[in-house]
OpenMM code with the backbone's topology and positions (N, CA, C; nanometers):
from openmm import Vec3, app, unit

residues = "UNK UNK UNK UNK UNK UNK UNK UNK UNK UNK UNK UNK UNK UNK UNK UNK UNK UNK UNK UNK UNK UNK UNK UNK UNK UNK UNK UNK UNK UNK UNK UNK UNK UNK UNK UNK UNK UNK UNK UNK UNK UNK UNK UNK UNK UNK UNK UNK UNK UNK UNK UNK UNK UNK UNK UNK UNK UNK UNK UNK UNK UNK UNK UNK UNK UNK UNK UNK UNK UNK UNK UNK UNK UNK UNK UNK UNK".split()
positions = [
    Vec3(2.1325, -3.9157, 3.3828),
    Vec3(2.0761, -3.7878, 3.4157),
    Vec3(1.9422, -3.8110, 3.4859),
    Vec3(1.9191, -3.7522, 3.5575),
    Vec3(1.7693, -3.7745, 3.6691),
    Vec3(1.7230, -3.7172, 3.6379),
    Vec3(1.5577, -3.7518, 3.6174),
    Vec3(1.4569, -3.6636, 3.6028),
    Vec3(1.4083, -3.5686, 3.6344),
    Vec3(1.4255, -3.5717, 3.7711),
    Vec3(1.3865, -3.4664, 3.7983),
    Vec3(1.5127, -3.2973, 3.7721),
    Vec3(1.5849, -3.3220, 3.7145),
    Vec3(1.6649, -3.2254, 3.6830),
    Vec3(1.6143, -3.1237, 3.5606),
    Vec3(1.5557, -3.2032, 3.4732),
    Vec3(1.4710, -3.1667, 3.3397),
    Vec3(1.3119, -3.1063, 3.3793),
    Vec3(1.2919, -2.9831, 3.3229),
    Vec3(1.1922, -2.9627, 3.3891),
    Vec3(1.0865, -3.0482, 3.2389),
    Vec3(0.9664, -2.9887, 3.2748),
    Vec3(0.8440, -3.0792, 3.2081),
    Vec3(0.7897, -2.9391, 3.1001),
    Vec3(0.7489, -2.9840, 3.0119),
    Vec3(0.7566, -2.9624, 2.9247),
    Vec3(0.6251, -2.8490, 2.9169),
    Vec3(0.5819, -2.7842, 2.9304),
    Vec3(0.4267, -2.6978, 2.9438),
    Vec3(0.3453, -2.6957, 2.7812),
    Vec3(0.2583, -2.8367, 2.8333),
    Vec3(0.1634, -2.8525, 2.6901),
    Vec3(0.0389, -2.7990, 2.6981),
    Vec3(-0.0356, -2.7760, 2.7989),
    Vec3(-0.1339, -2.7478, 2.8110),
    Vec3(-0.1849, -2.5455, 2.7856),
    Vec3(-0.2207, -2.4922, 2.6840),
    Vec3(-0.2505, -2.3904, 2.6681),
    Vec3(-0.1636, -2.3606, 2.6074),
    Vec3(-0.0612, -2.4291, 2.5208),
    Vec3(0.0619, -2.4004, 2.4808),
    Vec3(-0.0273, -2.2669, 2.3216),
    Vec3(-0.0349, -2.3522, 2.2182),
    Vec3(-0.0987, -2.2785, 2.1025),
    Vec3(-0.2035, -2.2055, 2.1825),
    Vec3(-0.2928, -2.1390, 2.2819),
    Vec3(-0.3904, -2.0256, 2.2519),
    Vec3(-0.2163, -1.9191, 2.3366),
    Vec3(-0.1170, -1.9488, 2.4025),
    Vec3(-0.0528, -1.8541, 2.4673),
    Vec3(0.0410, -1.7779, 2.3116),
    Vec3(0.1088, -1.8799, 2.2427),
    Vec3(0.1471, -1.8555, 2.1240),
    Vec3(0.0810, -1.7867, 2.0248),
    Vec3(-0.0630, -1.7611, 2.0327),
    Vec3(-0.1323, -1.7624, 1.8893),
    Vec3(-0.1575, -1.5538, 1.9561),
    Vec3(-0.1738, -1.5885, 2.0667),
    Vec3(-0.1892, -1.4266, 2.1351),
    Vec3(-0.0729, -1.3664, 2.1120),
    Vec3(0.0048, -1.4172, 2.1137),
    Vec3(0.1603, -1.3493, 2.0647),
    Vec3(0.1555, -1.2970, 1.9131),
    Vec3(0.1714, -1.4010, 1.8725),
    Vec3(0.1690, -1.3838, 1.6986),
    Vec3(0.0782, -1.3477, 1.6241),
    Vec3(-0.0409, -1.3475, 1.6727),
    Vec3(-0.1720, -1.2501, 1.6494),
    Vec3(-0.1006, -1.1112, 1.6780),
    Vec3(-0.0709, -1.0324, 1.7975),
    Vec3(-0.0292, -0.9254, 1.8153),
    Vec3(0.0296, -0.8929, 1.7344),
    Vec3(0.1590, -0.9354, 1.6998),
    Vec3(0.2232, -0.9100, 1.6176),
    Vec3(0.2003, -0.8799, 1.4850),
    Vec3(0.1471, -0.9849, 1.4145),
    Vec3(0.0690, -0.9499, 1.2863),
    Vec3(0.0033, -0.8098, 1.2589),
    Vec3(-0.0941, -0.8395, 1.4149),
    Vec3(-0.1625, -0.6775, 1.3675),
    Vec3(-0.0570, -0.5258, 1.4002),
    Vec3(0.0406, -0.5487, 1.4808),
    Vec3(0.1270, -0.4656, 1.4668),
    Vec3(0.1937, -0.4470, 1.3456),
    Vec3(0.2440, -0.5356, 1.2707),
    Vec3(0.3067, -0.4993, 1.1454),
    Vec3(0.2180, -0.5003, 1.0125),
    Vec3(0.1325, -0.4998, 1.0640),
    Vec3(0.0061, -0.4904, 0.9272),
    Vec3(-0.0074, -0.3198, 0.9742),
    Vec3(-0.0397, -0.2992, 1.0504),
    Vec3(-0.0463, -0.1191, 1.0535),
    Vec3(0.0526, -0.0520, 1.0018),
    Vec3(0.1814, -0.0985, 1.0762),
    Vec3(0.2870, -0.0208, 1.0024),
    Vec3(0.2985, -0.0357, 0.8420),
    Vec3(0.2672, -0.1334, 0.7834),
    Vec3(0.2678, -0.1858, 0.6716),
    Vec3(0.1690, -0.0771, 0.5979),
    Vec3(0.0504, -0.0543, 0.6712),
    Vec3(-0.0616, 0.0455, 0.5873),
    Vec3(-0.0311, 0.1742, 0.6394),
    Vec3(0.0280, 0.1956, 0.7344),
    Vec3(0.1120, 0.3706, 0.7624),
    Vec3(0.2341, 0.4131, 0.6643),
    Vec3(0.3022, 0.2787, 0.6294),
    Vec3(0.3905, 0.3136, 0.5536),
    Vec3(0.4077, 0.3692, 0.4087),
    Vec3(0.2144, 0.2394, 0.3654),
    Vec3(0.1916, 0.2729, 0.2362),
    Vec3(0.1399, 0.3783, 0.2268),
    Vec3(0.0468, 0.4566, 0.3275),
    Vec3(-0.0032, 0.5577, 0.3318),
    Vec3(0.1026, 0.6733, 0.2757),
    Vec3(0.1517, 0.7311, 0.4207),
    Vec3(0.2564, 0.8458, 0.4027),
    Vec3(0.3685, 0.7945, 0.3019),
    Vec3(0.4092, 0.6901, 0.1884),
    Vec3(0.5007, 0.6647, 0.1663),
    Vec3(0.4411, 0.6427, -0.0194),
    Vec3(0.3448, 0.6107, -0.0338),
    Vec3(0.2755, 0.6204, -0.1317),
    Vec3(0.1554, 0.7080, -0.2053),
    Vec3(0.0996, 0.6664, -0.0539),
    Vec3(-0.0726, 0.7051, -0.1555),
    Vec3(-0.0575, 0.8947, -0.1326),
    Vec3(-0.0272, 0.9418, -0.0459),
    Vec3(0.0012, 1.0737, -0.0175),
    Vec3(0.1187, 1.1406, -0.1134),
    Vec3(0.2297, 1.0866, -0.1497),
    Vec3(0.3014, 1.1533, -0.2705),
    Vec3(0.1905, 1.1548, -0.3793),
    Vec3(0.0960, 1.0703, -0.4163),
    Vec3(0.0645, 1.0304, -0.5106),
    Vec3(-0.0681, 1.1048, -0.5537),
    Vec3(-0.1382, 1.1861, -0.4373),
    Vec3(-0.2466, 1.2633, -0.4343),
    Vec3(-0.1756, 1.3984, -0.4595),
    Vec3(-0.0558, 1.4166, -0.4013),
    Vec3(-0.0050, 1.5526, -0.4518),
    Vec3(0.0646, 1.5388, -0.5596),
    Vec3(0.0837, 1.4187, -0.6241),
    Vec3(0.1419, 1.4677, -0.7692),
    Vec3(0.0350, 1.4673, -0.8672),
    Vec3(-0.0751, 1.3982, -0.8406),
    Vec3(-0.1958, 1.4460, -0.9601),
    Vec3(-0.2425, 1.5780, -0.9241),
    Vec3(-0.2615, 1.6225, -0.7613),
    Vec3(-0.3332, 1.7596, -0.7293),
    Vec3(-0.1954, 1.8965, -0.8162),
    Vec3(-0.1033, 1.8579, -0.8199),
    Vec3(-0.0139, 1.9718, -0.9336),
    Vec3(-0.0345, 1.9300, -1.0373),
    Vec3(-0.0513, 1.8025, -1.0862),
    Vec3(-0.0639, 1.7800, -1.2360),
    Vec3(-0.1684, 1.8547, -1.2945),
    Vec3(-0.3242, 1.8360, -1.2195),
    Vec3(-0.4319, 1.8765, -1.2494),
    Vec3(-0.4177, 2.0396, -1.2077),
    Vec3(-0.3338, 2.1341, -1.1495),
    Vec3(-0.3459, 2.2341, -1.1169),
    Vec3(-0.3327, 2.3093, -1.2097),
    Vec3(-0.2088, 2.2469, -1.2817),
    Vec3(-0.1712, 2.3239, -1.4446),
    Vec3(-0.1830, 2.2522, -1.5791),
    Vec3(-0.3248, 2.2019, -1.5416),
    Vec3(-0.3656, 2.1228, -1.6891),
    Vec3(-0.4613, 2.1857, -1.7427),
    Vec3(-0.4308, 2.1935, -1.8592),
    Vec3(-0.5250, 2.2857, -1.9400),
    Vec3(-0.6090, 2.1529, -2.0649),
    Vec3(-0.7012, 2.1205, -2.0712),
    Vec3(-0.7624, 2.0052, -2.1477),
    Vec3(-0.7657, 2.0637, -2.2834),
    Vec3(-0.8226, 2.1644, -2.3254),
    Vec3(-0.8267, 2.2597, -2.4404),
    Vec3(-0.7053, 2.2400, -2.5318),
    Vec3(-0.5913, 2.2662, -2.4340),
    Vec3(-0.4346, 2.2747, -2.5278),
    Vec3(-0.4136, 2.1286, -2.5668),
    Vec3(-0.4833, 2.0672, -2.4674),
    Vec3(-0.4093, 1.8935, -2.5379),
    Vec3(-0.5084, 1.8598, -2.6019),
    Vec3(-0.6336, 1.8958, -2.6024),
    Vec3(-0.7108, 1.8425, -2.7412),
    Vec3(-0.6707, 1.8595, -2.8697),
    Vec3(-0.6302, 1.9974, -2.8394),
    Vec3(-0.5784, 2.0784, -2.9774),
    Vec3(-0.4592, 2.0329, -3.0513),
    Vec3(-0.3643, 1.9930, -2.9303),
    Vec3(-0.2587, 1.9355, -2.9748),
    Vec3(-0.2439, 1.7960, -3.0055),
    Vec3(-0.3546, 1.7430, -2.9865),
    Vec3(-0.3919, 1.5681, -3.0205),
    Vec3(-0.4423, 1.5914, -3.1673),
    Vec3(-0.5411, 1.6519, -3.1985),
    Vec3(-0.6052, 1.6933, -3.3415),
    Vec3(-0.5172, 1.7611, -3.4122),
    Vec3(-0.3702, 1.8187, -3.3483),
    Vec3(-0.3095, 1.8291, -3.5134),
    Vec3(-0.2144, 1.7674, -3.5572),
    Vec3(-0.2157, 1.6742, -3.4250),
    Vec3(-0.0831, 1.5574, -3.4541),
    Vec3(-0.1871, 1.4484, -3.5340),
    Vec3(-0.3195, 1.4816, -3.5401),
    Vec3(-0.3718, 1.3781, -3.5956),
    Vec3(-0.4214, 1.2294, -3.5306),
    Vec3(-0.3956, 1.2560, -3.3585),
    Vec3(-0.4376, 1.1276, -3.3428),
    Vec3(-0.5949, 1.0859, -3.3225),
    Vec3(-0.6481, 1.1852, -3.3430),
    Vec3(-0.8137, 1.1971, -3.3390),
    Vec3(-0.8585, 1.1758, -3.4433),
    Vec3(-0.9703, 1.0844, -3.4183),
    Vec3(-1.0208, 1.0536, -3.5962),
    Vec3(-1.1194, 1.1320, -3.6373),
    Vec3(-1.1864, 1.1136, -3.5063),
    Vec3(-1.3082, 1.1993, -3.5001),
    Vec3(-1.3169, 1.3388, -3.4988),
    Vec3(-1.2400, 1.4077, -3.5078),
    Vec3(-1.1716, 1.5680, -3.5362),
    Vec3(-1.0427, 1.5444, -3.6217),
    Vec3(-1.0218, 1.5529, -3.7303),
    Vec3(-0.9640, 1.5414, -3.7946),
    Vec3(-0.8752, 1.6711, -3.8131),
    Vec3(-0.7747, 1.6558, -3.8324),
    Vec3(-0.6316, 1.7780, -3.9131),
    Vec3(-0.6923, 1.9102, -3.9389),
    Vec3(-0.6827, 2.0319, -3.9451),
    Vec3(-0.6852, 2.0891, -4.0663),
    Vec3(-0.5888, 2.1641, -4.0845),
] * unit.nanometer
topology = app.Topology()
chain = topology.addChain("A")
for resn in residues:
    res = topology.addResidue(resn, chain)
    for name in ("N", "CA", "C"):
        topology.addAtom(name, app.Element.getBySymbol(name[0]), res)
């Protein structure tokens, strides 16, 4: 096989042309990665405490902690 049929091999600038690639990339799927957790997590997760806290009453569950007794410091009566 003759040499010159094979081309040559391109070493020079090889890793900074590669690293611009795969840099891109990274930061492309690192966003999606924090868009996903966003709308896919942290946002269900603000509206299920913002209803939790909408119809929480602290009063009724104190009351109902002190007669189940798990309060020491307010005890039964």
């Amino acid at each position: 096989m003759p040499a010159a049929l094979l081309p040559k091999p391109q070493m020079r600038g090889l890793l900074a042309r590669r690293m611009k690639f795969h840099l891109l990339g990274a930061f492309l799927v690192s966003v999606g990665c924090a868009t996903l957790y966003k709308f896919g997590v942290a946002e269900p997760r603000k509206r299920a405490y913002a209803q939790f806290y909408r119809h929480y009453d602290p009063v009724k569950d104190f009351e109902a902690m002190k007669a189940a007794g798990v309060l020491e410091s307010a005890p039964a009566k």
